[in-house]
C-alpha positions in Angstrom: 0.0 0.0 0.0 2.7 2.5 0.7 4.3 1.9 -2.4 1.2 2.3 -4.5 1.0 5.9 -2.0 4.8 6.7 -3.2 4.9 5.3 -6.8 1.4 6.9 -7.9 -0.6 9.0 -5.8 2.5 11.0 -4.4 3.8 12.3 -7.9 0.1 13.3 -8.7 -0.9 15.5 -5.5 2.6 17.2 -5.6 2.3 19.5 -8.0 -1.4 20.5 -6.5 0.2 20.7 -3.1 3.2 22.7 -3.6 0.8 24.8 -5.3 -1.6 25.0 -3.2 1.5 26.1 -0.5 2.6 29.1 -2.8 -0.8 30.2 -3.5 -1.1 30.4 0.3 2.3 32.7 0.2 1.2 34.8 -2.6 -2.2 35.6 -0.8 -0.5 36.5 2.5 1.7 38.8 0.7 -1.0 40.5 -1.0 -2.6 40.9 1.9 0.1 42.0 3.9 0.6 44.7 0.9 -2.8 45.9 0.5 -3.4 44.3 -3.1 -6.3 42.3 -4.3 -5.3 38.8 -3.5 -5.4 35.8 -5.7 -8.1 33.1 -5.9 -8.1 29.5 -6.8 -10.6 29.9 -9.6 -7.5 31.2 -11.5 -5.4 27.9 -10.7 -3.6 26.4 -13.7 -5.9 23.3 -12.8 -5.6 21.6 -16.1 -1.3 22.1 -16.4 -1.4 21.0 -12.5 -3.4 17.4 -13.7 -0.9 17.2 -16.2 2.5 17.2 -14.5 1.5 15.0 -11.8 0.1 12.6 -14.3 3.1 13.1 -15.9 5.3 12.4 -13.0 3.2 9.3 -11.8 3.9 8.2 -15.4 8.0 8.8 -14.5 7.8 6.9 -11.0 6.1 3.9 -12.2 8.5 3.9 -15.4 11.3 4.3 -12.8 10.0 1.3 -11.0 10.0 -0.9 -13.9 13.7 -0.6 -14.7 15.2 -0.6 -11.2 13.2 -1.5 -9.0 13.5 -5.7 -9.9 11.3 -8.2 -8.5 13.1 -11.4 -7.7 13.6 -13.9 -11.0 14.7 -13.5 -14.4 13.4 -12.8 -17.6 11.6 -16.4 -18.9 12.1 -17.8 -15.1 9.1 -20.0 -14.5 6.5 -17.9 -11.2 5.6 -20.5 -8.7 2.4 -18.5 -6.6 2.6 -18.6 -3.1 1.1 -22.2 -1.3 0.8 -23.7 1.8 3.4 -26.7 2.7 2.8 -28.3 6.3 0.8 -25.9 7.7 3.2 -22.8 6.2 2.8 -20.3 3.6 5.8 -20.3 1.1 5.8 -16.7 -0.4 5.6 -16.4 -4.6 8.7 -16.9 -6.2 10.5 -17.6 -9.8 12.2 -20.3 -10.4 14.8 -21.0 -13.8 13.4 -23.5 -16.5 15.0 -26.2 -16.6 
């Protein structure tokens, strides 16, 4: 679970976030100065979607080249089963 949290729904709410943390900035300061301050109807909501789709995209391409589950390429998966009462976790085994 944490990985699906790190590998996908982490790059996607980053962009928002650190948005959403210099919009708060920018509207203190225009406060703070007297100006008309900013408001999130003007958000770049569409370009925001994008680069965290864009990153999520990146992390889980990332994952696939370096991030290598145990086994070759063309080793033989053997799920995980139950001998004498204890689970034996999935794992790959060479053809013969």
């Amino acid at each position: 679970m944490l990985r699906v949290a790190l590998l996908v729904a982490l790059p996607i709410l980053a962009p928002t976030l650190l948005y959403l943390l210099w919009f708060q900035l920018a509207r203190r300061r225009a406060v703070a100065a007297g100006a008309t301050p900013p408001t999130l109807g003007e958000a770049p909501w569409v370009f925001l979607a994008g680069i965290g789709v864009g990153l999520a995209v990146l992390a889980l391409g990332a994952s696939m080249l370096f991030f290598e589950e145990n086994g070759a390429p063309g080793d033989r998966y053997v799920p995980p089963h139950v001998i004498d009462g204890r689970v034996v976790p999935g794992h790959s085994d060479h053809k013969p």
